[in-house]
LOGUSE-914681 format. One record per residue (C-alpha): y negated, z, x; residue in three letters. Coordinates in steps of 0.05 Angstrom, whole numbers, plus 32768, in hexadecimal, padded with zeros to 4 digits. Example, Ala and Ser with C-alpha at 12.3 -4.5 7.8 and 13.67 -1.06 7.14 Angstrom:
REM LOGUSE-914681
805A809C80F6Ala;8015808F8111Ser;
This chain:
REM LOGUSE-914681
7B687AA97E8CUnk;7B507A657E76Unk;7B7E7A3A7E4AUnk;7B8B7A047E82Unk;7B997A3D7EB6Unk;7BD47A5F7E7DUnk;7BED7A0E7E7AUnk;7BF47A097EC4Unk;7C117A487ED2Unk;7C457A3F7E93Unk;7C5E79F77EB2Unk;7C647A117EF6Unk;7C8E7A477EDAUnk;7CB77A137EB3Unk;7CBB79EA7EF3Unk;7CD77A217F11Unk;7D077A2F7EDBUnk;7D2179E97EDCUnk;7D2879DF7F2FUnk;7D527A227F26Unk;7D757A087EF7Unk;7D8479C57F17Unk;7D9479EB7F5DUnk;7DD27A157F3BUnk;7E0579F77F61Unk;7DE079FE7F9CUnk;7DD47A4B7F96Unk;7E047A707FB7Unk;7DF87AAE7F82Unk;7DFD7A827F4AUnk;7E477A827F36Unk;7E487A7B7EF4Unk;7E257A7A7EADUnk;7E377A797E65Unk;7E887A717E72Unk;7EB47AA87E51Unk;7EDC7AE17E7EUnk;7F127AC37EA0Unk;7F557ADC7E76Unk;7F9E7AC77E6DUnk;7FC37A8E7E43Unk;7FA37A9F7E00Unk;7FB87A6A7DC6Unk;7FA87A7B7D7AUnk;7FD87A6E7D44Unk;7FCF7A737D01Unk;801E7A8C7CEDUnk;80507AC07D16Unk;80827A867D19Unk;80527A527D38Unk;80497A877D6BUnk;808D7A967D77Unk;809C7A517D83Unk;805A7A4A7DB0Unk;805279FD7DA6Unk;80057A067DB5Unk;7FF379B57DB0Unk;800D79C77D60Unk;7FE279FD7D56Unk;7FAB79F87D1BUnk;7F727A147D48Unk;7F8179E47D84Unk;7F6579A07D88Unk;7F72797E7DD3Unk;7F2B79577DE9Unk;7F3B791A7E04Unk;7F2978D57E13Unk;7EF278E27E43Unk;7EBD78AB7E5BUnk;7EAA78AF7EA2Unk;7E5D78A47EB9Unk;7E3078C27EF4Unk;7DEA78D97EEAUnk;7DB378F67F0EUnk;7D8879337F13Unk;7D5D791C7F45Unk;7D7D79487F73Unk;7DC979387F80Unk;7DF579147F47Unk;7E2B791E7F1EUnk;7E6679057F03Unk;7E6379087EBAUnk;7EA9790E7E8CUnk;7E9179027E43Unk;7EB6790B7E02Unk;7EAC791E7DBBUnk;7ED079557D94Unk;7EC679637D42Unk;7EBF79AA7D25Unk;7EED79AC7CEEUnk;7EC879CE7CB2Unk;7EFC7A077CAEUnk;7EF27A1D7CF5Unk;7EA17A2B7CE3Unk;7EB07A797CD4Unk;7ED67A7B7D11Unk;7ECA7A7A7D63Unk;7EC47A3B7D81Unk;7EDC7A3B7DD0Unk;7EE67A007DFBUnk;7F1C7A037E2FUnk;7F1479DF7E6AUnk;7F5879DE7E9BUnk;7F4079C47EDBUnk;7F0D79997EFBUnk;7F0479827F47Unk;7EC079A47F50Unk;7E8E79CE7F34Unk;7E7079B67EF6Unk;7E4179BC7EBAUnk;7E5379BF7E77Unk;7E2779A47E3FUnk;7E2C799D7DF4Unk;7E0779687DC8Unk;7DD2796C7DF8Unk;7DC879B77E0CUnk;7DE479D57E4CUnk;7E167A077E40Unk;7E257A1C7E84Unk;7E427A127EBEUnk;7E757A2B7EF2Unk;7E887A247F39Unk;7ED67A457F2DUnk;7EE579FF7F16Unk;7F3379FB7F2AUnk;7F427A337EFFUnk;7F3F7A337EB0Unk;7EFA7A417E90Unk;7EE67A4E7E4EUnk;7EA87A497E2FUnk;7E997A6D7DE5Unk;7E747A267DCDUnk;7E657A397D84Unk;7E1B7A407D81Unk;7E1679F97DA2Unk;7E4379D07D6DUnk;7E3779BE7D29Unk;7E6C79A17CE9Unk;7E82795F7D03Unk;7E7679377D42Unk;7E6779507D7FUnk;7E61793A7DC7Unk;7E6F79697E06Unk;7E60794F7E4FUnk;7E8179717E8EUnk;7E5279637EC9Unk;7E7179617F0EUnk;7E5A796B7F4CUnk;7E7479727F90Unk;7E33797B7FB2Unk;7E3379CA7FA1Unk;7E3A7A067FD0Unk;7E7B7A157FBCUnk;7E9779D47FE3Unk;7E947A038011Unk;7ED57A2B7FF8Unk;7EFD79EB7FECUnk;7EEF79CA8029Unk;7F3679C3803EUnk;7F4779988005Unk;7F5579528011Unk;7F1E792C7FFBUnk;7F19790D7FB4Unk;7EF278EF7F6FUnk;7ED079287F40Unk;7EFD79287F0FUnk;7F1A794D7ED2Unk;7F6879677EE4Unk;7F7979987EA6Unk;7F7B799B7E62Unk;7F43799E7E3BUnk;7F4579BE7DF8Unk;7F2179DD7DB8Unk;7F3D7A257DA7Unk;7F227A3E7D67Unk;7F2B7A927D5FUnk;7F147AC47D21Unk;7ED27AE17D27Unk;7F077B207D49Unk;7F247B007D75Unk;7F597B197DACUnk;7F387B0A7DEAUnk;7F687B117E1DUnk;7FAC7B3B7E1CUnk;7FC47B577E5EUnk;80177B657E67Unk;803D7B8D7E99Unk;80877B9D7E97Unk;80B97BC87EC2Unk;81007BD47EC3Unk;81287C147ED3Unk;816E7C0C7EDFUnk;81747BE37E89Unk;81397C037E76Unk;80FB7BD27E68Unk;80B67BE97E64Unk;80797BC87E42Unk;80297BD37E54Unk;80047BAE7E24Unk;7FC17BAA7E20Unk;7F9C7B797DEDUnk;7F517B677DF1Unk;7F2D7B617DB2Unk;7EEB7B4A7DA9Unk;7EB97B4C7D71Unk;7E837B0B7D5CUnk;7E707B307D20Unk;7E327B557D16Unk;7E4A7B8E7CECUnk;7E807BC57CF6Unk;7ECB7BA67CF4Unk;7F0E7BD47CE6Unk;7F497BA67D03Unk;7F9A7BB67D0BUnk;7FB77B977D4BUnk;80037B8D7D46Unk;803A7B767D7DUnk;807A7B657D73Unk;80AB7B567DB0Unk;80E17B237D9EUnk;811E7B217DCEUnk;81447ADA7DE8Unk;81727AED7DAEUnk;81447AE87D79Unk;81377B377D66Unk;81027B697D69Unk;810C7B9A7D9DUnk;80D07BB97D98Unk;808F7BB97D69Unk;804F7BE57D5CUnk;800A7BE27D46Unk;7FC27C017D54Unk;7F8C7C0A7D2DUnk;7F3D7BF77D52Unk;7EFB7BFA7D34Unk;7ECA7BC27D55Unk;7E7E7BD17D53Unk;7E507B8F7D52Unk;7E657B667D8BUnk;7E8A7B937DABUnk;7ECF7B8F7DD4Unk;7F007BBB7DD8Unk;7F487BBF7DF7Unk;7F837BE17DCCUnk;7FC77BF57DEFUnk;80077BF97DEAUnk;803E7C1B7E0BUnk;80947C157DFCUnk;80CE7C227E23Unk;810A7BFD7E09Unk;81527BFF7E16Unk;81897BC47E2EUnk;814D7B987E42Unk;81667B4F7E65Unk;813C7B427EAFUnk;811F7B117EBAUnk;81337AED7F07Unk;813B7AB67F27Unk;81867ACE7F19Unk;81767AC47ECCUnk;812A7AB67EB7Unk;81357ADC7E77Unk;80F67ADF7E46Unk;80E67B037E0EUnk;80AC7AE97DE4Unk;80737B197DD5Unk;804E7B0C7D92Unk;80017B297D86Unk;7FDF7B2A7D3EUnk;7FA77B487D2AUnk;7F9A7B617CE4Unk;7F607B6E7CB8Unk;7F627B8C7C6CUnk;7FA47B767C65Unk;7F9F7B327C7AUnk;7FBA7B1A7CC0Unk;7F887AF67CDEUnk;7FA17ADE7D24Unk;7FE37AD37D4AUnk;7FF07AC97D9DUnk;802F7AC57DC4Unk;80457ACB7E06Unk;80847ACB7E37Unk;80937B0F7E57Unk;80CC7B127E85Unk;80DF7B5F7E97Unk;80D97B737EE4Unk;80C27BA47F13Unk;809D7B887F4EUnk;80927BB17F92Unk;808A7BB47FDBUnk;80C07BDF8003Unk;80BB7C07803CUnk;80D37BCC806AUnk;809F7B9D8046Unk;80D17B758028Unk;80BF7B637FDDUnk;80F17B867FA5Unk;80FE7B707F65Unk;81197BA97F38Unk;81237BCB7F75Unk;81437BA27F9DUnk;81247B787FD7Unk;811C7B2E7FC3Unk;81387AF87FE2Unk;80F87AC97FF2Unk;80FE7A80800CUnk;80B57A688008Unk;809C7A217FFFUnk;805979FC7FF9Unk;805079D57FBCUnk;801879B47F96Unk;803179A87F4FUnk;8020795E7F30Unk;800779587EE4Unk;804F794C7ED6Unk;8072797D7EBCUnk;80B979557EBAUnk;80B379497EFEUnk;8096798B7F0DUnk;80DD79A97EE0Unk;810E79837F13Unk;80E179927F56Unk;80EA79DD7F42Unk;812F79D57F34Unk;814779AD7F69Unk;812179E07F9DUnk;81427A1F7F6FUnk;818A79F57F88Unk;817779EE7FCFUnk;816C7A3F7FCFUnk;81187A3F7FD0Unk;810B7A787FA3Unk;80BD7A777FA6Unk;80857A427FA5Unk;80437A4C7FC4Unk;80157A2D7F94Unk;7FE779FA7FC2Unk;7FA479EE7FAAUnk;7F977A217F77Unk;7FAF7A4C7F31Unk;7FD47A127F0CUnk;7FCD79FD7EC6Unk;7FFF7A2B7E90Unk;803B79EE7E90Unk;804A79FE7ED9Unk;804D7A487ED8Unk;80737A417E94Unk;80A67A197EBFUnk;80AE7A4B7EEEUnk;80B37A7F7EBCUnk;80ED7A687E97Unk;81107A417ED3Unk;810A7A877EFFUnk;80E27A6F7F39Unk;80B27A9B7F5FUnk;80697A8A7F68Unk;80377AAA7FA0Unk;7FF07A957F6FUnk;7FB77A847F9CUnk;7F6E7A827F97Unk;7F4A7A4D7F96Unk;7F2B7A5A7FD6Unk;7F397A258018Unk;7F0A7A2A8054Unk;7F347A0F8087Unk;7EFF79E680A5Unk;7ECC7A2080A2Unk;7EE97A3E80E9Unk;7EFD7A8680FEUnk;7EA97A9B8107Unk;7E977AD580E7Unk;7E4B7ACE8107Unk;7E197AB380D6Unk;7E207A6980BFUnk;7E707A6D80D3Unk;7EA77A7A80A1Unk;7E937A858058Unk;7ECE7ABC8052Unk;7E997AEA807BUnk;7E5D7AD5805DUnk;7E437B0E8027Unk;7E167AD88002Unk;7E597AB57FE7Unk;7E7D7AF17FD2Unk;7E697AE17F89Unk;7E957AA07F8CUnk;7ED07ACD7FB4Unk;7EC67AFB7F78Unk;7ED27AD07F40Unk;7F037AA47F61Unk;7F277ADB7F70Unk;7F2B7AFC7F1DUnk;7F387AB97F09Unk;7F7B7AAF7F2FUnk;7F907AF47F13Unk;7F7A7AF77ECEUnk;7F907AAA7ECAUnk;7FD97AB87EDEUnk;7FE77B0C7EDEUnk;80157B067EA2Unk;80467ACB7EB9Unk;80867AF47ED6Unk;80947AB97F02Unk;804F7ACD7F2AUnk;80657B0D7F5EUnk;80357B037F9EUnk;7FEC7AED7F9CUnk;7FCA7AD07FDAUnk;7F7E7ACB7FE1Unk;7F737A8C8000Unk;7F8B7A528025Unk;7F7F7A468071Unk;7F5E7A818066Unk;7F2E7AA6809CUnk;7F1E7AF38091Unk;7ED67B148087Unk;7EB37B398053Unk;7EC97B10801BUnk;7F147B138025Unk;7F107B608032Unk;7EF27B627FEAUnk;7F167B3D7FCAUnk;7F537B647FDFUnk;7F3A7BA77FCBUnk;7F257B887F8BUnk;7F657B6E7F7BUnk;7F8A7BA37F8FUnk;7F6A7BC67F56Unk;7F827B9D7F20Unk;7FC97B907F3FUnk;7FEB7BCD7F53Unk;80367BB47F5CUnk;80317B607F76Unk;801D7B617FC4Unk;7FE27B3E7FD8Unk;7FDA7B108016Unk;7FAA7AEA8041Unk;7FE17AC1806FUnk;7FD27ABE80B7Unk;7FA37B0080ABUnk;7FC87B4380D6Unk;7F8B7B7180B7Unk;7F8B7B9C808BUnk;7F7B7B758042Unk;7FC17B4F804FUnk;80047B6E8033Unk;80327B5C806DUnk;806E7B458056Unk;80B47B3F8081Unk;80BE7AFA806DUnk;80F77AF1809FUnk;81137B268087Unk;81177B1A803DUnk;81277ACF8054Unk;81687AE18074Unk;81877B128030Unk;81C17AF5800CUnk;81B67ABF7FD9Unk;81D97AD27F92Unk;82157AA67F82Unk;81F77A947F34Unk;82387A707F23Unk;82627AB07F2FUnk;823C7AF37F23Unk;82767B207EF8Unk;82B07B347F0EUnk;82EB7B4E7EE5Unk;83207B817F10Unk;835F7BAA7EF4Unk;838F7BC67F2DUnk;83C07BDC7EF6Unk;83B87BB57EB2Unk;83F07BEF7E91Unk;83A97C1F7E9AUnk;83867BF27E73Unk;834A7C027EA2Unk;83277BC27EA9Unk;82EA7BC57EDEUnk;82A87B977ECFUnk;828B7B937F18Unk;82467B697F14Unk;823A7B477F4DUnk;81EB7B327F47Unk;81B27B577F6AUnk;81857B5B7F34Unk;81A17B4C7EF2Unk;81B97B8C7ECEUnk;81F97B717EA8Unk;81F07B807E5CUnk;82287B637E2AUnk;826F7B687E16Unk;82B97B717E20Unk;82E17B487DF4Unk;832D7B5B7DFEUnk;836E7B407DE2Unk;83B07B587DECUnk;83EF7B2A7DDFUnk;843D7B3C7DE1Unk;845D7AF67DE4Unk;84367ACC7DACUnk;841C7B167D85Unk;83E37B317D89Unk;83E77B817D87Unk;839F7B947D97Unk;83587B717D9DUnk;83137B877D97Unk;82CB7B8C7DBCUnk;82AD7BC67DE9Unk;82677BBC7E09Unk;825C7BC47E52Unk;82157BD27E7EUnk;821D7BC87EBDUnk;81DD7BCA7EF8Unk;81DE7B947F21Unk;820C7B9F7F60Unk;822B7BD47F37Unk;82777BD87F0CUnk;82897BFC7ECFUnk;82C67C067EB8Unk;82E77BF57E70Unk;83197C1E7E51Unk;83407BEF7E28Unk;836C7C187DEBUnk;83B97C007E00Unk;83DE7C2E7DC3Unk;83ED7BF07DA5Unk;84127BD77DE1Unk;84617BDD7DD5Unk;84867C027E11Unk;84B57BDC7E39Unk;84927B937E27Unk;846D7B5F7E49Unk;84297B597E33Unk;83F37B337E40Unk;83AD7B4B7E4EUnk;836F7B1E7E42Unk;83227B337E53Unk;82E07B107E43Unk;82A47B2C7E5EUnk;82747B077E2CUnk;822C7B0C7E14Unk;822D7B137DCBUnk;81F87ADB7DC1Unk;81D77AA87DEDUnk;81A97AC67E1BUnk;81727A827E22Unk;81847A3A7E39Unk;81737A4D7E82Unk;81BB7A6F7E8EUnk;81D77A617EC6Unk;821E7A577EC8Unk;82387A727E89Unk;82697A577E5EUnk;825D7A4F7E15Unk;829B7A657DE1Unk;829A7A557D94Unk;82757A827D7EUnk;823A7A747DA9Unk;823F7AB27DD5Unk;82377AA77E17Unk;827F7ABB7E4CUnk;826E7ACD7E8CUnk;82B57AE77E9CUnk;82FA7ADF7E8FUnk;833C7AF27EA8Unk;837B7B087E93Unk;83B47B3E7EAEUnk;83F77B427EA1Unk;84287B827EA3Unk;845F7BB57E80Unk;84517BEF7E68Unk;
C-alpha cells in the first residue's frame, strides 16, 4: 500500500468518524454517550449536620453554574442553540470527582468542555450527569450545552406545545471523593407500627489500587433521635462498583400520608482509615404501597382515596407550595405530573406537604397516531426502543425514593406497541409494589386501576382524627378511638384528677392505637376519695412535635403537640 493510498483511506475513515459523529441526534440507536447512570438526589456534604439540615445550595462541594450566554451555531448539517458559561475548579476539589449536573433542557443536546465534546443525550427532560474531570483543569473553564430540536427523538415529544431550546433546571458542579456513593436506593414498609428499611448504597471506586471503606447510616426521626444505625464494611477493586445493604425493622415508626407527611431523615457516610470522608441525606417517609384485589390502590393496607389532577409545575416553588396546598383543601390527593420527572423542589413539596404524585416519562406521541404498521407510531417501532429504554430508567431511578411518588405512568397520549410492552416488563422489575400505567391502554402492560372506585371512599376529617370516650368515668376506663385511615396513633395520655380545687392524682400512660382502631386506658383512681365529686381531665398528646406539616394540632407549653382533650365528671 502506497503512502498516498494509507492517506486517503485514513481521511475517509475520519470523514466517516466525524459525519457519525455529527448525525448523533439523528440516529435512532444513538441515545446517549459519556453521561453517568441515571440515579437519585445525591448531594455531598462535607459534615453530618450540613446533611441533616440538607441546605444543598450551602454545601462545600456544590457550586450552581449560572449566567449563561445564548448563541446558535452550525454544523453544516442542522444548528444549535448554544447556552455558554464558565465554572472554576477550586484547587481543593483536584483529588476529588468532578460531575456536572444538568436539571433540564428543552431538547437533546451536546455537552462540551473548554473545547472537547463530552457527550451528549437525547433523555434531556430528565436530570443528567456527566463525570467531567478529565476535561477540566485548576481555574477557568468554559462548558457549552448545544441544543437541538432537529433530532429523532422529537419524535417522543411531539405532543408538546411548541417552544425556544432552552435550559429549564439547575445546573450545578458536584464534587465527590475519589469513593464516591453513587447512588443509594430506599424502600420502606409498615406492619401494623412496625417500620421497615431496605437500603441499598452504591459505591464506586476512581482509584486504581485496592480500597477498604466503612459505609455507615444513621436514621434520624422528626423528633430529632436515632432510631436506628449500622454499618458495613466493602472492599473496592480498581474502578469497581459495588452495592452494600442494609436491612432494620424498627418499632413505633410515624407514617407518612397525606393524613400526616411525616419524614424521617436518612444520613449516609462513608469511612476510610478512620477518617469520614463523605456525607448524603435524604427524606424517607414510611409506607407500604399495593394493589388490592378490587384494583383499588392501598396505602398501609388500606385502599387510598385518589382524586387525580393534571398539573405542570412552574419554576416557582412558592407558587408551586400554595397550588399544592390549595388543591390538598379542595380534596385532590394526587397530581399527575404533565410533561415529565420534575426537578427535586417539586417532589420535595409534595413530600413534606403529603400530596400524591403518578411520575411520568418523558415520552408524548400524541400526534404519532394509533398505527402500529411501519412508519406509524414510534411506541411500536423496535428501532426507538433505546430512547423508551432510557427514558423509561430515568423516571425511576430519578424519583423511586420520594414517598410522595406511588403510581408511575409510561407516557402521555400514549399509543401501545413493542416499546410500551417493554418498558412495562422492565419496570416491573425494578418496582415491585407502585402500579404502573399506560392511560387509555386495556392490554395487558397497564395496571388497571378502579379509579371510580377509590374516587368515591371517604375523605379523612384532618381537623378531628382522635376521639376520647368513657361511659362510666368512676371505672376510670378511658377509650382512645383513632379515627384516621392510615395513621397509626403513637403518643400519650396525660391525666389529671381534681376534687374541688386539689389535685389527688396525675401522671402519663402511652397509648398505640392502628388507625380506625381504640385502645383503652386504665387510669389508677385509688387516690379518688369515696363519696366526692371529682373531676376527670384527659390529654391525648404527642410528647414532642411531630414536623411543622401537622395538621390540626394544638400546641401546649411544653411544645408537645394535643390532639385530644376532654374531661368527665362523676362520684365514686
Amino acid at each position: 500500500m502506497t503512502k498516498k493510498l494509507y492517506l486517503l483511506m485514513l481521511a475517509a475513515v475520519c470523514a466517516i468518524s466525524a459525519s457519525a459523529q455529527n448525525r448523533w441526534y439523528n440516529t435512532p440507536d444513538s441515545v446517549s454517550l459519556g453521561n453517568e447512570p441515571s440515579r437519585g438526589d445525591v448531594i455531598s456534604y462535607a459534615s453530618a449536620d450540613d446533611a441533616v439540615r440538607k441546605t444543598y445550595h450551602r454545601s462545600q462541594y456544590l457550586v450552581p453554574v449560572e449566567k449563561f450566554i445564548r448563541r446558535v451555531v452550525s454544523d453544516g448539517q442542522t444548528s444549535f442553540e448554544v447556552y455558554a458559561s464558565d465554572y472554576k475548579l477550586p484547587f481543593a476539589w483536584l483529588d476529588r470527582e468532578l460531575l456536572l449536573h444538568i436539571g433540564k433542557v428543552s431538547s437533546a443536546y451536546e455537552l462540551w468542555i473548554n473545547g472537547t465534546r463530552v457527550g451528549y443525550t437525547h433523555t434531556a427532560s430528565t436530570p443528567t450527569e456527566w463525570d467531567i474531570t478529565r476535561y477540566s483543569v485548576e481555574g477557568n473553564n468554559t462548558l457549552e450545552i448545544r441544543i437541538t430540536t432537529d433530532c429523532i427523538s422529537a419524535k417522543l415529544e411531539d405532543g408538546r406545545p411548541q417552544r425556544q431550546a432552552t435550559v429549564d433546571g439547575e445546573v450545578y458542579l458536584l464534587a465527590q471523593p475519589k469513593v464516591r456513593v453513587r447512588d443509594v436506593s430506599i424502600r420502606t414498609e409498615m406492619n401494623g407500627t412496625e417500620g421497615l428499611l431496605s437500603l441499598g448504597v452504591i459505591l464506586k471506586s476512581h482509584l486504581l489500587n485496592d480500597k477498604e471503606y466503612r459505609v455507615w447510616y444513621e436514621l434520624i426521626s422528626p423528633r430529632g433521635e436515632v432510631v436506628a444505625a449500622d454499618n458495613r464494611r466493602v472492599t473496592l477493586s480498581m474502578r469497581e462498583e459495588d452495592t452494600v445493604t442494609f436491612f432494620r425493622r424498627m418499632p413505633d415508626i410515624m407514617t407518612w400520608s397525606h393524613e400526616q407527611p411525616c419524614l424521617y431523615t436518612l444520613v449516609v457516610k462513608t469511612q476510610h482509615e478512620g477518617r469520614f470522608k463523605e456525607y448524603v441525606s435524604f427524606n424517607i417517609g414510611f409506607r407500604s404501597i399495593a394493589v388490592d384485589n378490587d384494583r383499588a390502590i392501598t396505602l398501609n393496607g388500606v385502599p387510598l382515596r385518589i382524586v387525580r389532577k393534571d398539573y405542570t409545575p412552574s419554576n416557582d416553588m412558592a407558587q408551586v407550595a400554595a397550588d399544592i396546598t390549595r388543591l390538598l383543601g379542595e380534596g385532590v390527593t394526587m397530581l399527575n405530573v404533565v410533561g415529565a420527572p420534575q426537578n427535586r423542589s417539586f417532589y420535595n413539596l409534595c413530600d413534606s406537604l403529603g400530596m400524591y404524585v403518578c411520575a411520568s416519562a418523558d415520552i408524548n406521541t400524541r400526534h404519532g397516531g394509533e398505527s402500529r404498521r411501519r412508519g406509524g407510531n414510534p411506541a411500536n417501532d423496535p428501532a426507538m426502543w433505546p430512547h423508551y429504554k432510557e427514558r423509561t430508567l430515568a423516571l425511576y431511578h430519578s424519583t423511586k425514593n420520594y414517598p410522595c411518588v406511588i403510581m408511575y405512568s409510561l407516557a402521555a397520549n400514549p399509543a401501545n406497541g413493542y416499546n410500551t410492552y417493554e418498558s412495562y416488563l422492565m419496570l416491573k422489575g425494578l418496582e415491585t409494589s407502585r402500579p404502573i400505567v399506560l392511560q387509555g391502554s386495556d392490554e395487558w402492560n397497564n395496571d388497571s386501576l378502579n379509579m371510580r372506585r377509590m374516587e368515591s371512599l371517604r375523605r379523612t376529617n384532618l381537623d378531628h382524627w382522635v376521639a376520647v370516650l368513657c361511659e362510666r368515668p368512676t371505672s376510670g376506663q378511658v377509650t382512645i378511638a383513632n379515627t384516621r385511615h392510615y395513621t397509626p396513633l403513637l403518643g400519650d395520655v396525660r391525666y389529671t384528677i381534681r376534687t374541688g380545687r386539689k389535685t389527688v392524682a396525675e401522671g402519663t400512660l402511652p397509648v398505640r392505637v392502628l388507625p380506625k382502631g381504640e385502645a383503652v386506658v386504665n387510669i389508677p383512681m385509688d387516690k379518688v376519695p369515696s363519696g366526692k365529686l371529682f373531676e376527670l381531665n384527659i390529654e391525648v398528646v404527642r410528647p414532642t412535635p411531630v414536623d411543622k406539616y401537622e395538621v390540626g394540632a394544638d400546641r401546649s407549653q411544653d411544645g408537645s403537640v394535643r390532639l385530644a382533650h376532654k374531661t368527665f365528671k362523676g362520684v365514686l
